[in-house]
matplotlib code that plots the C-alpha trace (Angstrom):
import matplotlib.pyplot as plt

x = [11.8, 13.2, 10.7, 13.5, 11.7, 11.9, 14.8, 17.3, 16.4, 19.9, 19.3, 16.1, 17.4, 20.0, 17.4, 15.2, 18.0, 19.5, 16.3, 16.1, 19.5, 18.4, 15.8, 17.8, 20.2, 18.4, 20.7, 18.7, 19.5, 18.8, 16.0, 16.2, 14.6, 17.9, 20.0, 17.6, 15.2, 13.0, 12.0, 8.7, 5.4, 6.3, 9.6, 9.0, 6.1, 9.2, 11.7, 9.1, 7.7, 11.5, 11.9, 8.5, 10.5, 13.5, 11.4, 10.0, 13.4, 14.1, 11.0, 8.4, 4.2, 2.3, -0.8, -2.2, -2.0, -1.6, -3.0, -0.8, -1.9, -5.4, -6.3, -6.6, -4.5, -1.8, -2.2, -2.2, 0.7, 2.5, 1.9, -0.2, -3.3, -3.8, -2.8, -0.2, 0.0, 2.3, 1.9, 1.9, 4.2, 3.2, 6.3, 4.4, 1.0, 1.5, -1.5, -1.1, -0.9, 3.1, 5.4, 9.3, 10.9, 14.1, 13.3, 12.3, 14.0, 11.0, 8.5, 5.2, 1.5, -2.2, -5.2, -7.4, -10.1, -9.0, -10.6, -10.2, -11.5, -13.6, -12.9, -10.8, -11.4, -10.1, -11.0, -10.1, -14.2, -14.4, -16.9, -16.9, -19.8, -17.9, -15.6, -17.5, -19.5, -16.2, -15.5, -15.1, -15.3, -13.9, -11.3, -9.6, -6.3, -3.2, -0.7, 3.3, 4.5, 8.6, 10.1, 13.3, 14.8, 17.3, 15.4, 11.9, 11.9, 10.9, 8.7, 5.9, 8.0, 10.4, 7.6, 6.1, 9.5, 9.5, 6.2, 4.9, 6.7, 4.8, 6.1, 3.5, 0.3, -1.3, -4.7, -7.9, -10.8, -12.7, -16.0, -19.5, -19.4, -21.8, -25.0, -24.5, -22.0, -18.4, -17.1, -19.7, -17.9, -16.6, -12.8, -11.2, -7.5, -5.9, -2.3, -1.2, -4.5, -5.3, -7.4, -5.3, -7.2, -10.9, -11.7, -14.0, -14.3, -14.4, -11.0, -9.9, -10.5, -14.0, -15.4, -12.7, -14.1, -13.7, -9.7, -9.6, -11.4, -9.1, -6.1, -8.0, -8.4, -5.1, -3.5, -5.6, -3.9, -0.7, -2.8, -3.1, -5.7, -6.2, -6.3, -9.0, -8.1, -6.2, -6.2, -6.4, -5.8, -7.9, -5.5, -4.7, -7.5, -5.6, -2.6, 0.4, 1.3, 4.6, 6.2, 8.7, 9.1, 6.7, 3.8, 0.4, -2.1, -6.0, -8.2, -12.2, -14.4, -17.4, -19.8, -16.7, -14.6, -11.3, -7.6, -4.9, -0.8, 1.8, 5.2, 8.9, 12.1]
y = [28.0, 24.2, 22.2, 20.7, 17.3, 16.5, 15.1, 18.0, 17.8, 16.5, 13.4, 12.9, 13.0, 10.5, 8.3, 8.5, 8.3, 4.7, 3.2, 4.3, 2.4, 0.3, -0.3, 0.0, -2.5, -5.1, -4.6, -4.5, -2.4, -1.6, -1.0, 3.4, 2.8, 1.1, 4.3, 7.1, 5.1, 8.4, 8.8, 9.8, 9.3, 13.0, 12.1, 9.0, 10.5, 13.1, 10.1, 8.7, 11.4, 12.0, 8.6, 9.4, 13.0, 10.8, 8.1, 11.5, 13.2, 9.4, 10.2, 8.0, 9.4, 9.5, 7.2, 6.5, 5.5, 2.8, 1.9, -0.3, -1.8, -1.9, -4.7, -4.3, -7.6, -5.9, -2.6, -4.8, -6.6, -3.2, -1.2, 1.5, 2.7, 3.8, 2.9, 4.2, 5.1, 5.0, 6.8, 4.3, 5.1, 3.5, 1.7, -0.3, -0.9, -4.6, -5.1, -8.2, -10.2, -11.4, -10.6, -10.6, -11.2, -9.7, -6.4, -7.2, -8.1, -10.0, -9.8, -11.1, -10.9, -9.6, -9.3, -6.1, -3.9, -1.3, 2.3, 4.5, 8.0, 9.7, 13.4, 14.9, 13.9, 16.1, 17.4, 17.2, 15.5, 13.3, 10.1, 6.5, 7.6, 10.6, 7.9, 5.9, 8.8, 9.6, 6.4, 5.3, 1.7, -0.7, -3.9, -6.9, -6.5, -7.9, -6.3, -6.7, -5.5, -5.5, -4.2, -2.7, -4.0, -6.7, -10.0, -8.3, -6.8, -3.5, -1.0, 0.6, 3.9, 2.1, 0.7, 4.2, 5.4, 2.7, 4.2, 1.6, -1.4, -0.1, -2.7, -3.8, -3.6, -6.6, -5.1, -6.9, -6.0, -2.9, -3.6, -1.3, -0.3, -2.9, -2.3, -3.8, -3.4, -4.1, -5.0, -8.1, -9.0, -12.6, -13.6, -16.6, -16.8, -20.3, -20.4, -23.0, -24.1, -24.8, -22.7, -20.9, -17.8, -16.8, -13.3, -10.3, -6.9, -6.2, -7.1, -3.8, -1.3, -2.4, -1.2, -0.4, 2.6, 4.0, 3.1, 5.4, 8.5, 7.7, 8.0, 11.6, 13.2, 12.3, 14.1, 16.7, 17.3, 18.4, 20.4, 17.3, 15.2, 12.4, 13.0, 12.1, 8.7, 8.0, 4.1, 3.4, 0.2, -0.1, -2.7, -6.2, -8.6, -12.0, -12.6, -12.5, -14.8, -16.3, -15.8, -17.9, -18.1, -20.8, -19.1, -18.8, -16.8, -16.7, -14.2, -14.4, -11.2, -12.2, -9.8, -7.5, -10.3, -12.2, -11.3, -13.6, -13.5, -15.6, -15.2, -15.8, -15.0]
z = [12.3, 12.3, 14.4, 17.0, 17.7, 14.0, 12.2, 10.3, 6.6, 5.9, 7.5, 6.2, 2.6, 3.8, 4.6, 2.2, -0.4, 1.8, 1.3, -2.3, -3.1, -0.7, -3.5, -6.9, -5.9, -4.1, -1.1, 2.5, 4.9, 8.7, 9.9, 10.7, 14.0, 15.2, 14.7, 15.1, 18.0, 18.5, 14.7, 15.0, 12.4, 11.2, 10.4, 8.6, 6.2, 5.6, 4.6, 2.7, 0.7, -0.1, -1.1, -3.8, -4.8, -5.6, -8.2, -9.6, -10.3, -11.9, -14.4, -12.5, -11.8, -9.2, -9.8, -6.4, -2.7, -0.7, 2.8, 5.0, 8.6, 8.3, 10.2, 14.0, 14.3, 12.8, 14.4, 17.7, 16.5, 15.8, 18.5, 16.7, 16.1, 12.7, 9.2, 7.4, 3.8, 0.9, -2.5, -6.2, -9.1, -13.2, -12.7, -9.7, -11.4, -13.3, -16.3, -17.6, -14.1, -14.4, -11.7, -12.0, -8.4, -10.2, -8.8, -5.3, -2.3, 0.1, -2.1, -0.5, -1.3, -0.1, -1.9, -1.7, -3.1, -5.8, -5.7, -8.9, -8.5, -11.1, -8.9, -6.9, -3.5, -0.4, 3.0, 6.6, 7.0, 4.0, 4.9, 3.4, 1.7, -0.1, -1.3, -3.0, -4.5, -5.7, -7.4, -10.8, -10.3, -8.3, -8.9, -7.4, -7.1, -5.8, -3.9, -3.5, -0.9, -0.6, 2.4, 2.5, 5.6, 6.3, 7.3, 6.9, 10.1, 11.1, 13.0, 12.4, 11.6, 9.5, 7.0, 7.0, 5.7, 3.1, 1.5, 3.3, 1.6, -1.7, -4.6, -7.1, -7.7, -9.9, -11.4, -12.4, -14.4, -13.1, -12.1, -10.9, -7.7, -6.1, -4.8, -1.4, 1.4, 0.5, 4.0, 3.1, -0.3, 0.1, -1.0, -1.4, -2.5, -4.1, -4.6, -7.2, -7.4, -3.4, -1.2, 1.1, 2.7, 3.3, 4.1, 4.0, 3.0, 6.8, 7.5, 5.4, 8.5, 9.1, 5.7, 2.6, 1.5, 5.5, 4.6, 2.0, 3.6, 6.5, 4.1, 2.7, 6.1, 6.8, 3.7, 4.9, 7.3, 4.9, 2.6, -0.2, -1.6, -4.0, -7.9, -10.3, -11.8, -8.7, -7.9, -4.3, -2.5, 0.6, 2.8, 2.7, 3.1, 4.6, 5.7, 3.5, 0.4, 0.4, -3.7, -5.3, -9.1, -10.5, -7.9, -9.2, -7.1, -8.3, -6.0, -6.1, -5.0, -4.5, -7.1, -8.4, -10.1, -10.0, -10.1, -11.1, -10.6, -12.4, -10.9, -12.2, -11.3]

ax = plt.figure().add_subplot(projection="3d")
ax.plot(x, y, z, "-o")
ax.set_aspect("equal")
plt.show()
């Protein structure tokens, strides 16, 4: 029986497949929330976990999740209380730290904390500490984020549609999981050679590793999990870093490493 507050799966394939166009040719588009005001959370992990089963058909993996309004100033900001998740393709993950804008529409930056899992990891009761039992190793890393929507304005149910305005993600070296409490790892970020933020682990949902067993409870819910070898990014660390081509971004972790990102057109 079709659940009558949720959107008919017609128009959810609509949507997903506007914003995948939306996508491919680099052409924004409204925001849903204009035309379909009572979307609800439901309904946009629907439009976006169409939007992932369209990349697949197109030949594209699965290699990870994303967490998206992790800080309470942006769950403030939005309206909402809780962060949203996207899922990472190999067409996302950049190796060798150079970014192309030709792909993107408003492509801007954040720096986080990488997870990659050595096991499977799910479970409606999954702790912080079952994550990083879980983990392989950690990593700096930096992610695009490229929103969909015309002027880069939306709602919260709008970026959960977009897979959470999932782009790129820029990897550094793996490191040990450190011995000490990640929500007190240090970060600086320079962009073309001048400081420009100063943050904490902290600012990642409290504690990053608490972000990601959020994000398992949460698939949970929908009878999924995360894979072995699965990267995860926790949630951005500062605020967001305006890219043009020429932009050169350099982010320290204090005791897992560094993560750099050229950028061209």
């Amino acid at each position: 029986m079709t659940d009558p507050d949720l959107l008919p799966p017609n128009i959810v394939n609509r949507l997903a497949g506007r914003l995948h166009e939306a996508r491919l040719g680099r052409s924004p588009v409204a925001r849903l929330t204009d035309s379909y005001p009572n979307l609800t959370e439901a309904d946009a992990y629907r439009i976006a976990d169409r939007g992932v089963a369209l990349r697949m058909a197109a030949g594209e993996r699965v290699v990870g999740a994303k967490l998206g309004f992790t800080s309470e100033a942006m769950r403030t900001a939005m309206g909402i209380d809780s962060p949203n998740y996207g899922w990472l393709t190999d067409p996302m993950i950049v190796s060798d730290g150079t970014v192309s804008l030709g792909g993107l529409i408003h492509p801007k930056a954040e720096p986080e904390i990488g997870f990659v899992l050595a096991r499977d990891l799910a479970g409606g009761a999954v702790s912080a500490a079952e994550v990083l039992a879980a983990t392989a190793f950690v990593m700096p890393v930096i992610e695009v984020v490229d929103s969909r929507f015309e002027d880069f304005r939306f709602r919260a149910f709008d970026n959960t549609a977009d897979n959470s305005s999932a782009g790129m993600v820029v990897l550094g070296r793996r490191a040990t999981l450190p011995d000490f409490d990640l929500s007190r790892i240090g970060v600086v970020v320079y962009v073309n050679g001048e400081l420009l933020y100063s943050a904490a682990g902290a600012a990642a949902f409290g504690y990053p590793a608490a972000s990601v067993a959020w994000l398992v409870r949460r698939l949970a819910e929908s009878g999924r999990g995360l894979k072995a070898g699965h990267l995860v990014i926790s949630g951005g660390l500062t605020g967001p870093i305006e890219l043009e081509p020429g932009t050169f971004v350099n982010v320290e972790m204090d005791r897992i490493g560094s993560v750099t990102m050229s950028v061209h057109s």
